[in-house]
C-alpha positions in Angstrom: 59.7 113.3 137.5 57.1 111.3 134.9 58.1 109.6 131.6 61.3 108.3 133.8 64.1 106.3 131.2 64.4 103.5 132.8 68.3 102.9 134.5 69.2 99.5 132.4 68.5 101.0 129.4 71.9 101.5 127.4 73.3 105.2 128.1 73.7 107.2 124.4 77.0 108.4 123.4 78.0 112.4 123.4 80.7 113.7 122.1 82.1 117.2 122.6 79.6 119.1 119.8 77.2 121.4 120.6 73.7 119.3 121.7 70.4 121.3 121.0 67.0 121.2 122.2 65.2 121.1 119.3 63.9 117.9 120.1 63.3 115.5 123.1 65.7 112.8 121.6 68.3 113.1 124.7 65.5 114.2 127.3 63.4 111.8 129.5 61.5 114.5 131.2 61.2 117.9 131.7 58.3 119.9 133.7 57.9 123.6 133.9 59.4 124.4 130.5 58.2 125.5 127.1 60.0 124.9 124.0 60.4 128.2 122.2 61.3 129.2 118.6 63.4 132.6 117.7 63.1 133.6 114.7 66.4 135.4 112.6 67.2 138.7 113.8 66.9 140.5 110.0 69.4 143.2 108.5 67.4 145.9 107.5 68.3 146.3 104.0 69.6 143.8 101.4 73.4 142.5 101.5 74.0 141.7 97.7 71.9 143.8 95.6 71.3 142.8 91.3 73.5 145.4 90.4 75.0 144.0 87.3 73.9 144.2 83.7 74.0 140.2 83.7 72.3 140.0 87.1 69.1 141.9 85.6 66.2 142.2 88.7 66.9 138.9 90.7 70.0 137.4 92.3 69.5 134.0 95.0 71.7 132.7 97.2 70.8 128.9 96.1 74.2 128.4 96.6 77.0 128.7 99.6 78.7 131.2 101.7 81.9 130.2 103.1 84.4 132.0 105.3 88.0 131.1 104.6 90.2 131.0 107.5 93.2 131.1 105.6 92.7 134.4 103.7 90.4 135.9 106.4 87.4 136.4 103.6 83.9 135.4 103.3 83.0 133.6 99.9 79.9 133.8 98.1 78.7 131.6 95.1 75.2 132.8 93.9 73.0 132.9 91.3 71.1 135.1 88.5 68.6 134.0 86.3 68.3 136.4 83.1 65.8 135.0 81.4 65.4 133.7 77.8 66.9 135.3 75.0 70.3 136.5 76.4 72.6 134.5 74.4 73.8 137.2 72.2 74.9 138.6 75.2 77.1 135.6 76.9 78.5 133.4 74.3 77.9 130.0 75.7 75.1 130.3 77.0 72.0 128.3 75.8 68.4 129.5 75.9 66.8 127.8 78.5 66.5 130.5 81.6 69.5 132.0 81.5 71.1 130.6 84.7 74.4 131.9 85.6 76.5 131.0 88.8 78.4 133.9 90.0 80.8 134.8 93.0 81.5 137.4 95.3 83.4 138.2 98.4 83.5 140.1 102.0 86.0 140.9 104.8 82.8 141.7 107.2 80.0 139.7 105.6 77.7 142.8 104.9 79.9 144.6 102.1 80.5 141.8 99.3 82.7 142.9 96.0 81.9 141.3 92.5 85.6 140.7 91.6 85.9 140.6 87.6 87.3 137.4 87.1 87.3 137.6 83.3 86.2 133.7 82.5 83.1 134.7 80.5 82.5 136.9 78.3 79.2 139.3 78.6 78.1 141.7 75.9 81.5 141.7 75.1 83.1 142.1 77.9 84.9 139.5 80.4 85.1 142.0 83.3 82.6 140.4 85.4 81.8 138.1 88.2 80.4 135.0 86.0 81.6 131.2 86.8 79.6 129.1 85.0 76.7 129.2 82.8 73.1 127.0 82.0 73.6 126.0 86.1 71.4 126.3 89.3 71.4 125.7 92.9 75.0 125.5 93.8 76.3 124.3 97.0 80.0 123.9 97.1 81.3 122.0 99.5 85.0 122.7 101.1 86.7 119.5 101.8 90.1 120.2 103.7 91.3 116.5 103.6 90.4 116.3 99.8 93.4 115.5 97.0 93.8 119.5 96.7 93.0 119.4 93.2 89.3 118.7 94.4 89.2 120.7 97.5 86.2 122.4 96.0 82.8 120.3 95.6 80.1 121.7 93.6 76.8 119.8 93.5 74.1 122.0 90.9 71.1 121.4 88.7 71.8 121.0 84.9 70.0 123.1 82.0 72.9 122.0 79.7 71.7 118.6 78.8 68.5 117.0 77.3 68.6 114.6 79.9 67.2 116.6 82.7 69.3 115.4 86.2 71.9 117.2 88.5 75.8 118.2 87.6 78.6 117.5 90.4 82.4 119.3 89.5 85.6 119.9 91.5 88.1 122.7 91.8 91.0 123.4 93.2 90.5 127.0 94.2 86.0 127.2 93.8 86.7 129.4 90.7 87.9 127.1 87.7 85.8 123.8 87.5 86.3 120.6 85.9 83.4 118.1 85.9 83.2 114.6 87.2 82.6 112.0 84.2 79.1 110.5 86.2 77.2 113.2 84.9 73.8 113.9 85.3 73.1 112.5 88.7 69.8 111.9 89.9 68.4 111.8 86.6 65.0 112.5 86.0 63.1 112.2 82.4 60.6 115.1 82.4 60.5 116.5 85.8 62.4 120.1 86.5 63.5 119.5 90.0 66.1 122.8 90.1 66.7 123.2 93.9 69.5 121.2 95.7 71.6 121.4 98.6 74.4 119.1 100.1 75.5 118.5 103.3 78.5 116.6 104.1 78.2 114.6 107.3 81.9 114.1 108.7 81.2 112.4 110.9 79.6 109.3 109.3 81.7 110.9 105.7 78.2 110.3 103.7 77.2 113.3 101.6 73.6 113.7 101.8 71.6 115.4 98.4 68.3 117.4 99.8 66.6 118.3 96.6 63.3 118.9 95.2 60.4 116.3 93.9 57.3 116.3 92.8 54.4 114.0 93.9 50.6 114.0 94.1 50.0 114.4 97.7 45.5 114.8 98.9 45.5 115.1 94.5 47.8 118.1 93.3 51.4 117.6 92.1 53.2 119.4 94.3 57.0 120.2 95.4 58.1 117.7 98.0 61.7 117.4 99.3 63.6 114.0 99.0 67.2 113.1 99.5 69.6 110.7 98.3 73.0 109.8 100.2 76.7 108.9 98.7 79.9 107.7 100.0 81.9 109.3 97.6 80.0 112.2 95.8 79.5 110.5 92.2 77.5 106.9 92.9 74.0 108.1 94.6 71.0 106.3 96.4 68.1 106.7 94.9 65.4 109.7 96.1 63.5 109.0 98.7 61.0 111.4 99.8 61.4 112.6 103.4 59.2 115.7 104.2 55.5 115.9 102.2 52.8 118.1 102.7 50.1 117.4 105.2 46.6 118.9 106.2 48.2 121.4 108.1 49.9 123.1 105.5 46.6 122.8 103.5 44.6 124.6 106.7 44.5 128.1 105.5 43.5 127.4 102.0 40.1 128.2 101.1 39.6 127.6 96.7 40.3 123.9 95.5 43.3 125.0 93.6 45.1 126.3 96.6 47.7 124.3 98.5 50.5 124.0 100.3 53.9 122.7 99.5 58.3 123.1 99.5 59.9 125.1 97.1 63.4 123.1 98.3 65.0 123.0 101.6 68.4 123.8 103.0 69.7 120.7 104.6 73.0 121.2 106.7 74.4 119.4 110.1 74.5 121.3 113.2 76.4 119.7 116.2 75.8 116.3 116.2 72.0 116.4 114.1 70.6 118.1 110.7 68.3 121.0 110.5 66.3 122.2 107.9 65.6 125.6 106.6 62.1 124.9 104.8 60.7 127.8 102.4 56.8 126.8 102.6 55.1 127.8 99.7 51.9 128.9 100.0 50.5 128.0 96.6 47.3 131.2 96.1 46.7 130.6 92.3 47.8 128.3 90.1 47.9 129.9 86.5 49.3 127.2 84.4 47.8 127.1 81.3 46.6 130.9 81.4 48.0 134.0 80.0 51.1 135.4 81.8 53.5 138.0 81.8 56.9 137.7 80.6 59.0 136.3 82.9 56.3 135.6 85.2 55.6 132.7 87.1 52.0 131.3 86.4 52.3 130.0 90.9 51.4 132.7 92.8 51.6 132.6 96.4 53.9 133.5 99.6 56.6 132.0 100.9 58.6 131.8 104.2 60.9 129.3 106.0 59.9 126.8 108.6 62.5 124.8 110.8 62.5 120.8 109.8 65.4 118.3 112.4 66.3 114.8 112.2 69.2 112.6 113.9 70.1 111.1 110.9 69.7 112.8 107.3 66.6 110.6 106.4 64.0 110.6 109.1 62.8 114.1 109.6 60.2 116.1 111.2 58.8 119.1 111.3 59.5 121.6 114.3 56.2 121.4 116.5 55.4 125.4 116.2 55.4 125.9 112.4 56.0 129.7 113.0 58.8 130.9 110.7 62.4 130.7 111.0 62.8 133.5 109.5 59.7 135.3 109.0 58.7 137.8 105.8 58.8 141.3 106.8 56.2 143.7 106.5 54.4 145.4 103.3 56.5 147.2 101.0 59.9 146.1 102.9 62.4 143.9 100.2 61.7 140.7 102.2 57.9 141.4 101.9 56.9 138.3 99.5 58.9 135.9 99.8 62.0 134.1 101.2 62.8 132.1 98.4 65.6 130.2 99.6 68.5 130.0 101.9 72.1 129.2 101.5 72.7 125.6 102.0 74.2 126.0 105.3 75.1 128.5 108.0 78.2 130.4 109.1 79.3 130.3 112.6 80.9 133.7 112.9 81.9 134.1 116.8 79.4 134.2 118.9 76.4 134.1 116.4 75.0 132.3 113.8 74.7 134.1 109.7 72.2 132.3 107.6 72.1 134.7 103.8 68.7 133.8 102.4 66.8 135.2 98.6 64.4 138.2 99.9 61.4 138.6 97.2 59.5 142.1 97.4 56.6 140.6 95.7 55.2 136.9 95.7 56.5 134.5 93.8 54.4 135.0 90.7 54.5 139.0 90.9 55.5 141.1 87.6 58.9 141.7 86.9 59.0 145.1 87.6 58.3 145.7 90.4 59.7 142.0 91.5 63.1 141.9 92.2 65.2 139.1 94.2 68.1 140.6 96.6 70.2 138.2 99.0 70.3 139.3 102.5 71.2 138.0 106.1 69.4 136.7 109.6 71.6 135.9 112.5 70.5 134.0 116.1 73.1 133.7 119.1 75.2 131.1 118.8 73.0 127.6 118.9 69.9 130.1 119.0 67.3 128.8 116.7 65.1 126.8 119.8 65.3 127.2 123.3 63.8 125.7 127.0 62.1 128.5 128.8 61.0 128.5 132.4 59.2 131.6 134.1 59.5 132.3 137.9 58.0 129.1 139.4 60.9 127.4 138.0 61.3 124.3 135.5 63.4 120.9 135.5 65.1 119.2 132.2 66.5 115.9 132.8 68.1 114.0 130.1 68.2 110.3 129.2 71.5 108.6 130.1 74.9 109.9 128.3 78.2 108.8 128.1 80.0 111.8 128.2 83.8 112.8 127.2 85.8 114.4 130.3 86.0 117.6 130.8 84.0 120.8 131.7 80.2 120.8 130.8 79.3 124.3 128.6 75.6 125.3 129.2 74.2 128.1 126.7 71.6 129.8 128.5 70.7 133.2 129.5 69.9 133.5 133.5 70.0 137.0 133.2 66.4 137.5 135.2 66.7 134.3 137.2 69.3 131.2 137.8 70.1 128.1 136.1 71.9 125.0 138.3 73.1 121.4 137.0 72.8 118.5 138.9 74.9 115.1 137.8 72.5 111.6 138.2 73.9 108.0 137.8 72.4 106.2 135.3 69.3 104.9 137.7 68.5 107.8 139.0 70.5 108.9 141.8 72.3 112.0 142.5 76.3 112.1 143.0 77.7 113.3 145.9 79.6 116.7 145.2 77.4 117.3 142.2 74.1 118.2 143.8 72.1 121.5 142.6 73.0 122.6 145.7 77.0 121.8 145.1 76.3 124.1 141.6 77.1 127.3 141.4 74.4 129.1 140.2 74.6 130.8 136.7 72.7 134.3 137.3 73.8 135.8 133.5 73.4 135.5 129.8 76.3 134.1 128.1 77.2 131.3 125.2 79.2 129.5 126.8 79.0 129.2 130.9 80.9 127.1 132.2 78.7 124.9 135.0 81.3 124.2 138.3 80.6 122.8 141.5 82.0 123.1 145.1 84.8 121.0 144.4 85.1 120.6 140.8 85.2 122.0 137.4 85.5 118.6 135.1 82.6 115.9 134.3 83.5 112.5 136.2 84.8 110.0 133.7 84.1 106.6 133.0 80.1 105.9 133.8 76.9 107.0 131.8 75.2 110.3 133.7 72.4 111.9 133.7 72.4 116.0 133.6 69.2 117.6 135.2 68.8 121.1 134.6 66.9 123.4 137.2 66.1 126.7 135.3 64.4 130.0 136.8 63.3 132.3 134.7 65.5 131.2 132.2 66.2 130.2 128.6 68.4 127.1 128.0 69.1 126.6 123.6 71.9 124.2 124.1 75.1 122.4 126.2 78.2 120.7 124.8 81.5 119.2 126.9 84.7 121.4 126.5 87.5 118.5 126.9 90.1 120.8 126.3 
């Protein structure tokens, strides 16, 4: 096969998470295959509808769904934006926009309840689902090996200051919260940067702070996404920006004032790598500085999220097909405008993959009637956001050399119109005896989890860098991982 890896070079260490093919970074070659993207598999209608007298037209999940093993419940931490004005209504809360952070839960993930958790008040009422006021963009991070008093993180933008910048808290239980004494972080003096998501990296323990920035990128200040990294939550790097628009996103523009750029980007680590849910914003007119309605956003434009990778948190790319991740859906449907934003990670449920994201009717600067912002839900198979395809004259995938844990290799593939077969290579090259394609028995189905076996043996051979080369027919390969149980 071309574009060989040579055999002295040093063999790259995999553990026992799941390893995708989003990228080439543990092939050397492959011939025969297309890298494919699959798009979320939408609900039909809205999960989490503004139902509320306090949640007005528009809820968004800029925030975090979490399941909780322990009480067998899903956990929802959203937002609403009433708008200006309100504070009659919610003592406490300052003018500003009217951000409020509220919570719901689910036993199934589809039907959510709004318990009334009676910490705010709301024309004159406390029998509602409100956790924090003058907030946005909350992730909340679960952090099992925490002091318990700070299992709950909470990383959010701050309207509640004059110094613009972003507001980290703890709780013990993600309802009550107590600030950390740091705040603001990420401090900026006139910009409103709004839209942040953590991801916590366990494996490295740095927390990494994807939020938004603007910069003048071919002469328009535009949203561009930056991150900054910590150790500890509450001392940050500085920003550095890390995905910026290019020509391509300005391709389908066709006045000067159109352009394209990010309205944030959900940031989260997937096996042993980070992917990115990007909303793209299509930016159609620009009406700053000209009359608008109430409530109104003077950008108008579409938006729809575009899959981002990296291997480490700070050097990203785009995905090669910028096709949506999940797509908008078609005219008059609630996801027709826009997809806002995402939660700031996915939920594993079984054998799939939930990902709750803001469905707009309209575009982003629509009136408000008719606009209104619902939460709602895509799913893929498990691993099932990229995949290698082969048709019927067959395709190879060979990877660079691995030192792998023991035990039995997982492929996730589905075979079900053709065959997939493993072969094991030494490092230079050369295929082990016993683990030919031939020695494979051929996987012929669709599952998540096959488990690849040989003649005489189930389990990886320990102790020396491998190679795996994959033969596929008609086949779709989205990922493989080493079970060492």
């Amino acid at each position: 096969m071309g574009n060989e890896i040579s055999g002295a070079d040093k063999a790259r260490s995999v553990g026992s998470e799941t390893q995708l093919f989003v990228d080439d970074a543990l092939v050397s070659a492959k011939r025969g295959v297309v890298r494919t993207l699959h798009p979320g598999k939408k609900l039909e209608q809205p999960v989490v509808l503004p139902d509320r007298p306090w949640e007005g037209n528009r809820i968004y999940i800029y925030g975090t769904v979490h399941y909780d093993t322990e009480a067998q419940q899903f956990r929802m931490w959203y937002l609403t934006r009433v708008g200006r004005g309100h504070q009659h209504r919610a003592p406490g809360l300052r003018e500003r926009q009217g951000d409020m952070i509220l919570y719901a839960t689910s036993t199934d993930g589809i039907h959510w309840e709004k318990p009334e958790l009676g910490l705010h008040e709301f024309d004159g009422s406390r029998a509602n689902n409100i956790l924090l006021f003058d907030k946005h963009s909350p992730t909340v991070i679960v952090d099992e090996a925490a002091d318990p008093s700070e299992r709950y993180k909470m990383a959010a933008w701050d309207w509640n200051r004059e110094q613009f910048g972003y507001w980290v808290a703890h709780s013990a239980d993600g309802l009550v919260w107590n600030e950390y004494d740091v705040n603001p972080i990420l401090m900026n003096s006139s910009e409103t940067l709004e839209a942040i998501t953590v991801a916590h990296d366990r494996h490295s323990g740095e927390y990494f702070a994807f939020h938004r920035r603007w910069g003048d990128i071919g002469g328009f200040d535009r949203r561009l996404i930056a991150v900054c990294t910590s150790r500890n939550f509450l001392d940050w790097s500085e920003p550095e920006l890390i995905i910026v628009s290019d020509e391509q996103d300005d391709a389908w523009t066709q006045d000067p004032e159109q352009r394209g750029e990010f309205y944030g980007m959900s940031g989260f680590v997937y096996g042993r790598q980070f992917l990115g849910f990007l909303p793209v914003f299509n930016v159609v007119r620009d009406m700053r500085g000209r009359e608008v309605g109430a409530e109104q956003s003077p950008w108008d434009g579409p938006i729809e999220a575009q899959l981002a990778h990296s291997r480490d948190g700070r050097s990203w790319e785009r995905f090669e097909e910028r096709s949506p991740i999940i797509p908008r859906g078609g005219p008059g449907s609630f996801d027709a405008g826009c997809i806002l934003c995402s939660a700031d990670r996915p939920i594993v449920h079984g054998d799939e993959v939930w990902h709750y994201y803001t469905a707009i009717n309209t575009w982003h600067g629509g009136p408000m009637p008719p606009k209104t912002a619902t939460i709602a839900r895509a799913s893929w198979r498990l691993d099932g956001f990229v995949s290698l395809d082969a048709g019927h004259f067959g395709g190879v995938v060979e990877t660079v050399p691995l030192n792998l844990p023991p035990g039995q290799l997982v492929v996730n593939a589905d075979a079900s119109q053709g065959s997939l077969a493993v072969e094991l290579l030494t490092q230079d090259g050369e295929t082990l005896p016993g683990f030919s394609s031939e020695d494979c028995a051929a996987i012929c189905s669709d599952s998540v989890r096959h488990g690849v076996r040989w003649q005489n043996h189930e389990r990886l051979p320990a102790d020396q860098p491998l190679r795996l080369r994959f033969y596929l027919n008609t086949a779709q390969m989205y990922s493989f991982r080493v079970e060492t149980a």
